[in-house]
C-alpha positions as CSV (number, residue, x, y, z in Angstrom):
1,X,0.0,0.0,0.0
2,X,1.2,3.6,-0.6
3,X,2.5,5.1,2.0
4,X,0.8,8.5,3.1
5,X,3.4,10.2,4.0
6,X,4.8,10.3,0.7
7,X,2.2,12.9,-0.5
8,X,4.9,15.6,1.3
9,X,7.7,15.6,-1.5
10,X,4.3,16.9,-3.6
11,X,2.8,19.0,-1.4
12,X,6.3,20.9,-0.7
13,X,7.0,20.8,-3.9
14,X,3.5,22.2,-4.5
15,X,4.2,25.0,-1.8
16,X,7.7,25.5,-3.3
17,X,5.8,26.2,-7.1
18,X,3.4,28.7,-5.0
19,X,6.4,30.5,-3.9
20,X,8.0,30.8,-7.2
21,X,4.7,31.7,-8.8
22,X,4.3,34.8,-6.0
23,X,8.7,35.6,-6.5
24,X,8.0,36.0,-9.9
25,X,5.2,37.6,-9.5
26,X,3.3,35.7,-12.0
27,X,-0.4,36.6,-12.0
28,X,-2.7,34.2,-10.2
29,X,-5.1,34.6,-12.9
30,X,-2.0,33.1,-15.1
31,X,-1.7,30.4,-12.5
32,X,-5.2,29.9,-12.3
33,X,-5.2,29.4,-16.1
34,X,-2.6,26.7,-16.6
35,X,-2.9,24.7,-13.3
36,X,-6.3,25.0,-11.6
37,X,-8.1,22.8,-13.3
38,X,-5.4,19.7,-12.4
39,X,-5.6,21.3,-8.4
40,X,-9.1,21.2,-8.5
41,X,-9.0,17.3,-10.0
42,X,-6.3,16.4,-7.5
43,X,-8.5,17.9,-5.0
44,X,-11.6,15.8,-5.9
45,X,-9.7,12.7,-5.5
46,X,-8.3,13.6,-2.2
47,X,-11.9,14.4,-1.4
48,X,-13.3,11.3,-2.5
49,X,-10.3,9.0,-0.4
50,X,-12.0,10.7,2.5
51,X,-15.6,9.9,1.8
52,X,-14.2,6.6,1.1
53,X,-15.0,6.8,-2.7
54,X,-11.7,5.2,-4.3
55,X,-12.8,5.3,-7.7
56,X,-11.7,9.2,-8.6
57,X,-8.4,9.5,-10.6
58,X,-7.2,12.5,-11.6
59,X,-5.6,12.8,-15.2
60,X,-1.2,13.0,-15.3
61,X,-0.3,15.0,-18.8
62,X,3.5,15.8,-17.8
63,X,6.2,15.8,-14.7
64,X,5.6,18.8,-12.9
65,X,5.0,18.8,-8.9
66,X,1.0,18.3,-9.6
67,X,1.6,15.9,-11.8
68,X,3.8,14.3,-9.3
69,X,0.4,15.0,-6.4
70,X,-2.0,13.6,-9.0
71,X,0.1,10.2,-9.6
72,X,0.3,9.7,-5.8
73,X,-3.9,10.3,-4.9
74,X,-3.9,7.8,-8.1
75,X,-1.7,5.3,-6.1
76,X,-3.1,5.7,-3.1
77,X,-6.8,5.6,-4.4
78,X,-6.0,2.3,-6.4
79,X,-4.2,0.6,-2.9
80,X,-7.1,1.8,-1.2
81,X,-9.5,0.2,-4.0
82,X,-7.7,-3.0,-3.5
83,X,-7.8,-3.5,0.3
84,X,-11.7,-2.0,0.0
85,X,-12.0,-5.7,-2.9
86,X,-10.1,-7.9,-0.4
87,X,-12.1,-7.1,2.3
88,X,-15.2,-7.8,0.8
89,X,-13.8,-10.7,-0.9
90,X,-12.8,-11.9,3.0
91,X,-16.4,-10.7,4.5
92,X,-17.9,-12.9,1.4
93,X,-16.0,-15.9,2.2
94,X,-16.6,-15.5,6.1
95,X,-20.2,-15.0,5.8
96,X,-20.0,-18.3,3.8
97,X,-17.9,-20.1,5.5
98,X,-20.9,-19.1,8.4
99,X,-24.0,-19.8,6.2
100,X,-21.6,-23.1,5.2
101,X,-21.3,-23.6,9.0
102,X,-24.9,-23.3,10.1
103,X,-26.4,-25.4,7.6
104,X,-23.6,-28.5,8.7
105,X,-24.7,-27.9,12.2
106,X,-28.8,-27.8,11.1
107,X,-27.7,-30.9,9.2
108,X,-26.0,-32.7,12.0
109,X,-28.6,-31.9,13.9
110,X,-31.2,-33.6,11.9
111,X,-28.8,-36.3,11.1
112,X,-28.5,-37.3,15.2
113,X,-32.0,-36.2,16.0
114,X,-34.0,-38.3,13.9
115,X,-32.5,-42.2,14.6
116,X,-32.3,-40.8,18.2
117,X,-36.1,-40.2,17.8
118,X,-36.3,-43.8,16.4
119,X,-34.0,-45.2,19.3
120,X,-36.1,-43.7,22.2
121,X,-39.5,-44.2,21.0
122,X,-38.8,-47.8,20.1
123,X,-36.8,-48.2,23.4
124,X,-40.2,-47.0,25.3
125,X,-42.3,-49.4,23.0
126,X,-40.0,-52.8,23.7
127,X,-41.7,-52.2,27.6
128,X,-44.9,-52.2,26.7
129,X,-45.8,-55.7,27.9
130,X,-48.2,-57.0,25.5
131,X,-45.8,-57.3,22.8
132,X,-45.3,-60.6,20.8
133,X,-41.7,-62.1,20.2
134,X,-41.9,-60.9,17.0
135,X,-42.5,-57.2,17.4
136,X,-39.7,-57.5,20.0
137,X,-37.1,-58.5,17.8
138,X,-38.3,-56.4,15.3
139,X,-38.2,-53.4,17.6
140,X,-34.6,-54.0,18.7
141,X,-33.7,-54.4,15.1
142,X,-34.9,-51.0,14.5
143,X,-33.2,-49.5,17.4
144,X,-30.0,-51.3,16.6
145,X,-30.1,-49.7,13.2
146,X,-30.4,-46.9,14.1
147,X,-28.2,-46.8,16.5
148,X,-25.5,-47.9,13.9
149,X,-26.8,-45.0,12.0
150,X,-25.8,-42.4,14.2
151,X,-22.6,-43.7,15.3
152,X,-21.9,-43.9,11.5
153,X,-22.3,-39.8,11.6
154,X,-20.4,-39.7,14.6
155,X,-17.7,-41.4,12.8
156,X,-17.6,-39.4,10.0
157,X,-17.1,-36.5,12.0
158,X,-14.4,-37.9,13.5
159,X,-12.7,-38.7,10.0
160,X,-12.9,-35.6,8.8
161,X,-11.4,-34.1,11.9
162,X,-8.2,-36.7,11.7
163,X,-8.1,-35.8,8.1
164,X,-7.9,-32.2,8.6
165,X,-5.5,-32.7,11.1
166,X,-3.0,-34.9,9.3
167,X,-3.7,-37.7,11.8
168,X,-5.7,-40.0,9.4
169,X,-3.6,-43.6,9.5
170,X,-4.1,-46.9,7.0
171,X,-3.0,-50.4,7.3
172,X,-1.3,-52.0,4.9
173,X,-1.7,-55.6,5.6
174,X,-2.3,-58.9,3.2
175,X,-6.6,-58.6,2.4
176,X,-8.6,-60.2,-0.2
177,X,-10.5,-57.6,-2.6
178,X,-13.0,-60.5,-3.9
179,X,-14.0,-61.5,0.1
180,X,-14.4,-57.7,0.6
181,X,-16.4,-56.9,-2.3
182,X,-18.9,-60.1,-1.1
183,X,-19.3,-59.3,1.9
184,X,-20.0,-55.4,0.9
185,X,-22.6,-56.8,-1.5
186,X,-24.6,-58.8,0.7
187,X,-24.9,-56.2,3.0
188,X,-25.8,-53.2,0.4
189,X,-28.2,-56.0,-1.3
190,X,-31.1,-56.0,1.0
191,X,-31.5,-52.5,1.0
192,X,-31.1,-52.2,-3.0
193,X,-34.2,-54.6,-3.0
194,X,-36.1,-52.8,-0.4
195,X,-35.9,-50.1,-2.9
196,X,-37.0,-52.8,-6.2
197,X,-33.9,-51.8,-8.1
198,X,-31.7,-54.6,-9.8
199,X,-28.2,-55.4,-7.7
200,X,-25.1,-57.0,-9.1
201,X,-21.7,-57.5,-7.9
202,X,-19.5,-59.2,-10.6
203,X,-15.5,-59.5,-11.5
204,X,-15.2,-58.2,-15.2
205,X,-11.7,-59.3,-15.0
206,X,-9.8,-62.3,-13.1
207,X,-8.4,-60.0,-9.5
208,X,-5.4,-60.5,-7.6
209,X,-6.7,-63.2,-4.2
210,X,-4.7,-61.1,-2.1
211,X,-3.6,-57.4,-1.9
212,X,-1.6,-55.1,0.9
213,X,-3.7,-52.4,1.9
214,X,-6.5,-51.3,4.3
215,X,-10.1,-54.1,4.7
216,X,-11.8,-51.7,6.9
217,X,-10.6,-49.0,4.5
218,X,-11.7,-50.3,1.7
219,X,-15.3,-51.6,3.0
220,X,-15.8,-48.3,4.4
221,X,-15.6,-46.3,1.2
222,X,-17.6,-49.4,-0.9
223,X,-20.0,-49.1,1.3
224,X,-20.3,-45.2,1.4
225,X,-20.2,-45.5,-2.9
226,X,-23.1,-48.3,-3.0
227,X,-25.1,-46.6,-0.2
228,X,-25.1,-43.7,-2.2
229,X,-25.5,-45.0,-5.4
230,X,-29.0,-46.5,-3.7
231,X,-30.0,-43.7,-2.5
232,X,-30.3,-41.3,-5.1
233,X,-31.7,-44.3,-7.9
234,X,-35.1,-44.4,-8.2
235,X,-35.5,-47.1,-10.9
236,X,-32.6,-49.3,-12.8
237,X,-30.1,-50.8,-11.2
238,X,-27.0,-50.6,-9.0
239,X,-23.9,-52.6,-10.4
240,X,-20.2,-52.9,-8.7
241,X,-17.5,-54.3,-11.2
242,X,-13.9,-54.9,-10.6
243,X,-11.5,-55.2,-13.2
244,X,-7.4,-55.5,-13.2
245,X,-6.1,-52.5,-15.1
246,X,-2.0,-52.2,-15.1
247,X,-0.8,-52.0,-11.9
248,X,-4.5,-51.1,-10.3
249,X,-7.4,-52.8,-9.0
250,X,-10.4,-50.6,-10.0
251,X,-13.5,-51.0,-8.7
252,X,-16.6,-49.0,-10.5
253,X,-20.3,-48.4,-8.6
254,X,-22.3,-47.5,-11.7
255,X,-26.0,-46.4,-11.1
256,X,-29.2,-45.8,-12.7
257,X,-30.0,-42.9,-11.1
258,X,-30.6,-39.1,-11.1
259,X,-27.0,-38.2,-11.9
260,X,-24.9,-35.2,-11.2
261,X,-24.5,-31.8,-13.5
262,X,-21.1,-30.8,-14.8
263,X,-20.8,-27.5,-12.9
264,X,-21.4,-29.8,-9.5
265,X,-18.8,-32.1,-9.8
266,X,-16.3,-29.7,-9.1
267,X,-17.5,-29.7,-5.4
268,X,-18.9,-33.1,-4.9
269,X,-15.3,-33.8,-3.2
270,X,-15.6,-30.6,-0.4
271,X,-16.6,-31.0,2.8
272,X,-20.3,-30.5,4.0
273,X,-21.2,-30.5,0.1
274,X,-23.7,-32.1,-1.6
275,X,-24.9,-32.2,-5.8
276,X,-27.0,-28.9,-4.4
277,X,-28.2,-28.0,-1.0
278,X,-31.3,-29.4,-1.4
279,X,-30.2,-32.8,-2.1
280,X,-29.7,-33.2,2.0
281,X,-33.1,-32.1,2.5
282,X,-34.3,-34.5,-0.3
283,X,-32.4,-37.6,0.3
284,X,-30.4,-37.1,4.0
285,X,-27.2,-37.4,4.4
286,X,-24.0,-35.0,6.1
287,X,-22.5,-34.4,2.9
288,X,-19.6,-35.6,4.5
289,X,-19.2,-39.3,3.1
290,X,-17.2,-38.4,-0.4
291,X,-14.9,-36.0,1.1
292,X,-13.5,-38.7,3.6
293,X,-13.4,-41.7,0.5
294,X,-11.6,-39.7,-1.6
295,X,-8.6,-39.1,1.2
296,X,-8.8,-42.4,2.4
297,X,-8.5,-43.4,-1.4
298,X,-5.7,-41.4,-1.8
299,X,-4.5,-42.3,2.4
300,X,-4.1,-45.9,0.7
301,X,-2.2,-44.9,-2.5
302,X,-5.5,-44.6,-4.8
303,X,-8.0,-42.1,-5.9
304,X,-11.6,-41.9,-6.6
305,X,-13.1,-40.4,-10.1
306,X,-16.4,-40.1,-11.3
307,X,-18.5,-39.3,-14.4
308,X,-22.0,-38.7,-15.0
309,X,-24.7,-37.3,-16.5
310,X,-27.7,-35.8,-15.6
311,X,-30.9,-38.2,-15.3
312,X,-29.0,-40.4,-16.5
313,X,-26.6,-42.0,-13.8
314,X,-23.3,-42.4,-12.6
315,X,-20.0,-43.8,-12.4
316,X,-17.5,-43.8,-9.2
317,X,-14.4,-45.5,-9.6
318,X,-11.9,-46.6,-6.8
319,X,-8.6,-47.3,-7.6
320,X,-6.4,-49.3,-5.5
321,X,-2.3,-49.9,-6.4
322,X,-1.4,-53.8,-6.4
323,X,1.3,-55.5,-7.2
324,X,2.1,-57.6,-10.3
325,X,2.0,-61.5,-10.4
326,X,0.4,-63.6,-7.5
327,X,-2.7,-65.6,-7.9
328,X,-5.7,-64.4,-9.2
329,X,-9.5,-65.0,-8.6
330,X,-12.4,-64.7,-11.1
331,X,-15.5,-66.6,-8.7
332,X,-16.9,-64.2,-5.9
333,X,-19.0,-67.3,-4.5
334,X,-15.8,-69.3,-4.3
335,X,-14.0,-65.9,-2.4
336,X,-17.1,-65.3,-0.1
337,X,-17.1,-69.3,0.7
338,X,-13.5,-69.6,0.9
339,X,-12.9,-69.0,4.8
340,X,-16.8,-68.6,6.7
341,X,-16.4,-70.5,9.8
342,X,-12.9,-69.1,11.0
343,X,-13.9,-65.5,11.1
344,X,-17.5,-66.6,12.4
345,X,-17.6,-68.4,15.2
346,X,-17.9,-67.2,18.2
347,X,-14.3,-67.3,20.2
348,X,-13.8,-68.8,23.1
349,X,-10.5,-67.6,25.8
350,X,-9.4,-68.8,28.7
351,X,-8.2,-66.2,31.4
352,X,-9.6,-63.3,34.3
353,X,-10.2,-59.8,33.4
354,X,-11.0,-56.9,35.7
355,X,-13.2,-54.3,33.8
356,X,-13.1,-50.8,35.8
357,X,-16.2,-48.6,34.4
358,X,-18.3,-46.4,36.4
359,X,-21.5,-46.6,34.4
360,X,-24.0,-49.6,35.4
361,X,-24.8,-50.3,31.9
362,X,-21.7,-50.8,30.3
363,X,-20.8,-52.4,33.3
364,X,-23.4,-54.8,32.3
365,X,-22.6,-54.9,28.3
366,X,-18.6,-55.7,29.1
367,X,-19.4,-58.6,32.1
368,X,-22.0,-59.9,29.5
369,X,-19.3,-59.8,25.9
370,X,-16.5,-61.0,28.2
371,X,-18.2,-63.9,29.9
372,X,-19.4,-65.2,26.3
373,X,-16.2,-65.5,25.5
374,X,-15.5,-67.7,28.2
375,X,-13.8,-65.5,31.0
376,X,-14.1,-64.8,34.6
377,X,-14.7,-60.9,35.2
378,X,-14.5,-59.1,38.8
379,X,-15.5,-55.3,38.2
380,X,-14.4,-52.3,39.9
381,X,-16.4,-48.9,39.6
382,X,-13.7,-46.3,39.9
383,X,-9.6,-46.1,39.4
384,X,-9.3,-45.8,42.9
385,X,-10.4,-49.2,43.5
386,X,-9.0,-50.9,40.6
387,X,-5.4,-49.9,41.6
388,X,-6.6,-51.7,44.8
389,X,-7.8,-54.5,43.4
390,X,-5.6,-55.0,40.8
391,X,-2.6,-54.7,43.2
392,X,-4.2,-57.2,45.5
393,X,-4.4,-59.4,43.1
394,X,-1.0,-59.0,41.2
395,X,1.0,-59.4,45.4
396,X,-1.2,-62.5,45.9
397,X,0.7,-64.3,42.8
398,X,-3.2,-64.3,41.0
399,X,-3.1,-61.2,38.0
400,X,-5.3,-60.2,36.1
401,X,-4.7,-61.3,33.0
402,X,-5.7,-58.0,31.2
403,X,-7.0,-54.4,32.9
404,X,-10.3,-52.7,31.1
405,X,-9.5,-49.4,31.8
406,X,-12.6,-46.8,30.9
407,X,-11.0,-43.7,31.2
408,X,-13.5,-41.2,32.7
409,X,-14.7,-42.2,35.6
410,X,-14.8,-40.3,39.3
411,X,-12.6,-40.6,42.2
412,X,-9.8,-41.9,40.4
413,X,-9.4,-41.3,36.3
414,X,-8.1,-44.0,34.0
415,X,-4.8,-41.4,32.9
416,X,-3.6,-41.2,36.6
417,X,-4.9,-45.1,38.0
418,X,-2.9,-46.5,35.1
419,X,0.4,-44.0,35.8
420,X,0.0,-44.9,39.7
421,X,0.2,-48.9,38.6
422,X,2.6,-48.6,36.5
423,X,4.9,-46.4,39.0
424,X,4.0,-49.4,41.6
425,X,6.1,-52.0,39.1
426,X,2.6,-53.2,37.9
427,X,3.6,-55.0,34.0
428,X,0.3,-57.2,33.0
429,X,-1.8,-55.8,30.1
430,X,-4.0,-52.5,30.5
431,X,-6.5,-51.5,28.0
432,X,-8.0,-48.5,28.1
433,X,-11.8,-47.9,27.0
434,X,-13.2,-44.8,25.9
435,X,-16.1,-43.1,24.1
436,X,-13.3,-40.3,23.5
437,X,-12.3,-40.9,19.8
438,X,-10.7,-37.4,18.8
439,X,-7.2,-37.3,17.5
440,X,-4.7,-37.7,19.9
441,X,-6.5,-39.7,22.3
442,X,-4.6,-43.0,21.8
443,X,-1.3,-41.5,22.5
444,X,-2.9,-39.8,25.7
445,X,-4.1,-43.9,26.8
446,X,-0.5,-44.9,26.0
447,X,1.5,-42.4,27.6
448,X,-0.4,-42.7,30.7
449,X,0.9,-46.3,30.5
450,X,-1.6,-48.2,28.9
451,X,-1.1,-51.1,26.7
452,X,-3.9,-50.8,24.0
453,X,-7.0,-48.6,23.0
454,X,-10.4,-49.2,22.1
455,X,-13.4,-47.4,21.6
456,X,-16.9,-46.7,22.7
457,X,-19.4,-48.0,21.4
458,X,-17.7,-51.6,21.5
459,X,-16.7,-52.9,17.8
460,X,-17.1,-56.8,18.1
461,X,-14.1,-57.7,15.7
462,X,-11.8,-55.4,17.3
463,X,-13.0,-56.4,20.5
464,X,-12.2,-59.9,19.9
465,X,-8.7,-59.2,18.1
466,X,-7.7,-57.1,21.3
467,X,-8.7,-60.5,23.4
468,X,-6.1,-62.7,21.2
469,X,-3.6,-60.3,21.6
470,X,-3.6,-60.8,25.1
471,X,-5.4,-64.2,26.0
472,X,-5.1,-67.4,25.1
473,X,-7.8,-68.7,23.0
474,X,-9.4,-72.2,23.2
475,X,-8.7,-74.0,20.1
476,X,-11.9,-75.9,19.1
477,X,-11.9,-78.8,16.7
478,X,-12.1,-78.2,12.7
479,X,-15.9,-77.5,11.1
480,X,-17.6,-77.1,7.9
481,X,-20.2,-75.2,9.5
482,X,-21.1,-72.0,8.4
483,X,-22.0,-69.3,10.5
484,X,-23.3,-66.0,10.5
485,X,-20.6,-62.5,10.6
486,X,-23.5,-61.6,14.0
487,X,-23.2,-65.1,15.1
488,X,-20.5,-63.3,18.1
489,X,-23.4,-60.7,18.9
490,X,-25.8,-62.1,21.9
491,X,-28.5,-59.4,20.8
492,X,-28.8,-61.3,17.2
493,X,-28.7,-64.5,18.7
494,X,-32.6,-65.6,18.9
495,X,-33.2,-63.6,15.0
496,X,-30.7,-65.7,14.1
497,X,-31.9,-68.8,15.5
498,X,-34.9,-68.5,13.7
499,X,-33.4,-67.6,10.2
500,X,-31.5,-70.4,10.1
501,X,-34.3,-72.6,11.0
502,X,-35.9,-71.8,8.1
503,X,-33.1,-72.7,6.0
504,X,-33.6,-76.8,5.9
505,X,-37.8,-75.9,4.3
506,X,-36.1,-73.3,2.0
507,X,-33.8,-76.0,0.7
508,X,-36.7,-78.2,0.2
509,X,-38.8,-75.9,-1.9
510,X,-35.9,-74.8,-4.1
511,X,-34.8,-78.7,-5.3
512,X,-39.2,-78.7,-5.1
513,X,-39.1,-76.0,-7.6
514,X,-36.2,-77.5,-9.6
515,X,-38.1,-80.9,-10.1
516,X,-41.3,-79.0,-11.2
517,X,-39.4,-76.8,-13.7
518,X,-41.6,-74.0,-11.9
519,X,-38.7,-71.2,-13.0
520,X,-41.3,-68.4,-11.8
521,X,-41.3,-69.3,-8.7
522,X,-37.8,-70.5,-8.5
523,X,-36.9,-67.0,-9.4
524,X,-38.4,-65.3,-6.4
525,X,-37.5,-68.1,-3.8
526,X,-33.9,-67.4,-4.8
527,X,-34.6,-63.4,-5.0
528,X,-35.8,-63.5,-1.3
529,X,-33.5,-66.0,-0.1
530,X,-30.1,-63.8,-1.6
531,X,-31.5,-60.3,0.2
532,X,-32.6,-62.4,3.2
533,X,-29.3,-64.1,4.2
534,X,-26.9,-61.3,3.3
535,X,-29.4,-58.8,6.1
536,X,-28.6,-62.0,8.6
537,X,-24.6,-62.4,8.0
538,X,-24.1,-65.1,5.5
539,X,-22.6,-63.6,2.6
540,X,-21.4,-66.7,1.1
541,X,-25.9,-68.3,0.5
542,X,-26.4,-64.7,-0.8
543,X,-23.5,-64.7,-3.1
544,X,-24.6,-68.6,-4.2
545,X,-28.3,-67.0,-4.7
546,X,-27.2,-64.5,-6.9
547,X,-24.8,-67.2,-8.8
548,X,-28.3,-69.0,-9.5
549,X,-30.2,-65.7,-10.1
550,X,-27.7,-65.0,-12.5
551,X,-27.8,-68.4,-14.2
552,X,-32.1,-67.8,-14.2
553,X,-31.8,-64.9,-15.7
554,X,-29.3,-65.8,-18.5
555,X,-31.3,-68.9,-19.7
556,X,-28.7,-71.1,-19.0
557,X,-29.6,-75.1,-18.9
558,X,-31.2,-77.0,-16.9
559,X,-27.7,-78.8,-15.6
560,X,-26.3,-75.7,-15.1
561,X,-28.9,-74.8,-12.9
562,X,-29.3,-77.4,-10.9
563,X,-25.5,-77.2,-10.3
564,X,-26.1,-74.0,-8.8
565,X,-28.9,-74.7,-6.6
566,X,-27.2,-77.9,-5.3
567,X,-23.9,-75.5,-4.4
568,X,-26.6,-72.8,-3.0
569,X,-28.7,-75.7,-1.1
570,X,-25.5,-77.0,0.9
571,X,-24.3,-73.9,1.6
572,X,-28.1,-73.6,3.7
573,X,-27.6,-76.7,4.9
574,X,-24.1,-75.8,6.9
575,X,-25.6,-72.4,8.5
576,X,-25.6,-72.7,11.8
577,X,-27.0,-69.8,14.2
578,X,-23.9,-70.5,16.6
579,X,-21.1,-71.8,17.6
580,X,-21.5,-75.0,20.1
């Protein structure tokens, strides 16, 4: 910016001219005459800086001292003019960022307050005492969905923050793409028929068995794509295809549906952004999900693209780096088959845990997991008395053989009853709990001495993978039985019981059906059977469906057919609801 003290070289020199003007004693009519004119210009712009009108500029025809006045007003004017078009560039982009802001808050809010609605109205109706078995379980299905709803937006929020922060992290461990994309499908399935829309998953291409990267990674942003994709597709179809192309494993979600203009792609990607702002209104949603695939696409050496076209559909593609050579799959059903009962069943340890947690209820919910695995749990409601106990126990020669260390608690926090063990020579295993999942918060738990982290709500797989770390688990002998991905989840145990129940009279009517060439029928016992036992956990009899829905639909022969429904038919007939 010009500097206004530079306006008194032209000033004196201005003075200086007035002074030569009188020494000479040139007329002041003369002066008037020649110089005026550009005074009186000079003047206006001066006049105009003050009133805060930056637009005057008064005209420079030579190098005299006015001339010299008249180029610095036009300097200072045009600084002035500048700052006047940042600042109302930066109250433009605050007030956005504000409107931007508020409508992200009034969507968060409606995003928590309506499955909260959902989870305490159908809390209040599961005590209503007249209520069959049936509406029970369907009632705690609905609160359980809901529940996963809003800790899905919770989560969200929490990416984003990590990602803002720098603090997102990947794994890179071995995976297998075709088990990931079979188990994604017969969850997303259900829901694309609740909506009557055609659902495929298929390999276009033979894919590598195994890749290094991120599972949970990877199923989060599939899932995120597909959920989308059924969402905003009316009529048509939803499709996933993965394909090998060079050194990447790309994976498309192609839909039917209402598609996306050109001038919105640019901001699909942001934050809090949507195709317009009232597609949130219209179809729900934070406006949060793509923003957090495409950098954990790019977190695990990828990207996502997409093309569309308006009312007519579109296209998202995730590519994934892999490495040449290896052994390749081309059969989801062989890939969603290939390991069910070892990642199923529910686990059994051996071992005595102490679980330290304040609140009654969770109390209850970690006594409850724990003894299903096959533990013995004492309990202690504060730090204070788990550094007693624990210490007790540890002197007597019997430890604990790990420490569930909830971290807010009264009395006594988690932080400072793990620091006071550990300063007491205490080694054994101490895992702190929390339902604080902000960045930073693992390295708080571990440099207060703990051994491992988990979160709040309680993830069941990770739940069980912190147990092997630290436990030794029963080893049980070898089965072919097949059991559900809930089958470790005591709240799906009885909806489970009765699916798979079913299963042996399902069998029956399809080979039924078979025999009496009745392909109508056959069609739609398959159709409900493929949506019905990927909502309950058994990917692998909804990926064998859709093998024979597939073959239906093609026209293939009758041999072909009946292969299929004999592969989908034992599959039914190894589901068990749990393990014994």
């Amino acid at each position: 910016m010009a500097n206004p003290g530079s306006l008194r070289e032209p000033l004196g020199r201005l003075r200086e001219l007035v002074e030569q003007v009188a020494t000479a004693g040139t007329s002041l009519a003369t002066l008037r005459a020649r110089e005026v004119v550009q005074v009186e210009e000079v003047l206006d712009v001066l006049v105009g800086l003050a009133g805060l009108d930056f637009d005057r500029r008064a005209p420079v025809s030579g190098s005299g001292p006015l001339d010299a006045l008249a180029q610095v007003a036009n300097m200072l004017a045009e600084e002035l003019a500048a700052q006047q078009e940042n600042m109302a560039r930066a109250r433009y982009a605050a007030e956005a960022a504000t409107i931007a802001k508020s409508q992200f808050l009034a969507q968060m809010s409606h995003e928590i307050r309506t499955p909260l609605t959902a989870l305490l109205g159908f809390a209040d109706l599961l005590s209503v005492p007249t209520l069959s078995d049936s509406e029970r379980l369907n009632y705690a299905m609905v609160i359980r969905r809901n529940g996963e709803h809003l800790l899905t937006v919770i989560n969200d929020i929490l990416d984003l923050s990590r990602i803002e922060a720098g603090r997102l992290t990947v794994e890179r461990i071995p995976c297998a793409p075709a088990l990931i994309l079979s188990e994604v499908g017969s969850l997303m399935r259900m829901r694309a028929d609740e909506r009557g829309l055609a659902f495929e998953v298929e390999l276009t291409s033979p894919i590598p068995a195994t890749i290094a990267s991120d599972p949970t990674r990877i199923r989060q942003i599939l899932l995120n794509l597909l959920s989308n994709a059924i969402k905003f597709t009316r009529r048509g179809s939803v499709r996933m295809n993965a394909h090998v192309a060079g050194t990447r494993l790309l994976i498309d979600v192609i839909d039917t549906g209402i598609g996306i203009a050109e001038d919105q792609l640019q901001r699909l990607f942001e934050p809090f952004a949507q195709g317009d702002l009232t597609m949130s209104r219209r179809f729900g949603g934070s406006g949060l999900g793509l923003a957090i695939c495409r950098a954990l696409a790019e977190a695990l050496g990828g990207e996502i693209t997409v093309a569309s076209e308006k009312s007519v559909g579109s296209t998202f593609t995730l590519a994934l780096p892999i490495e040449p050579g290896g052994e390749l799959v081309s059969d989801l059903v062989h890939a969603a088959v290939a390991k069910p009962s070892a990642t199923s069943t529910t686990p059994k340890f051996s071992g005595t845990v102490l679980v330290v947690e304040d609140g009654l209820d969770n109390q209850v919910l970690l006594t409850t997991l724990l003894r299903g695995y096959g533990l013995t749990v004492a309990v202690a409601a504060d730090g204070q008395l788990a550094v007693v106990r624990t210490l007790e126990a540890w002197r007597n020669a019997t430890p604990f053989d790990v420490v569930f260390m909830d971290v807010q608690m009264p009395v006594l926090d988690g932080y400072k009853a793990t620091a006071m063990l550990r300063r007491e020579g205490y080694r054994g295993p101490i895992v702190a709990v929390t339902a604080n999942a902000m960045v930073g918060e693992r390295e708080r738990c571990l440099d207060a001495g703990c051994n491992d982290y988990i979160n709040k709500p309680i993830d069941r797989a990770k739940f069980v993978a912190t147990l092997r770390q630290y436990l030794p688990e029963r080893v049980t002998a070898p089965t072919d039985a097949l059991y559900s991905t809930h089958a470790a989840d005591p709240e799906m145990a009885e909806i489970l019981r009765r699916f798979v129940s079913t299963l042996p009279a399902r069998a029956a009517e399809l080979r039924a059906e078979v025999e009496a060439n009745d392909l109508t029928t056959l069609k739609k016992l398959v159709h409900q059977l493929k949506g019905a036992a990927g909502g309950y956990g058994f990917a692998s009899i909804s990926a064998a469906a859709a093998d024979v829905e597939d073959s239906l639909r093609a026209g293939r022969d009758p041999a072909t057919v009946r292969a299929a429904i004999d592969a989908l038919v034992a599959l039914c007939m190894r589901a068990r609801a749990h393990a014994p």
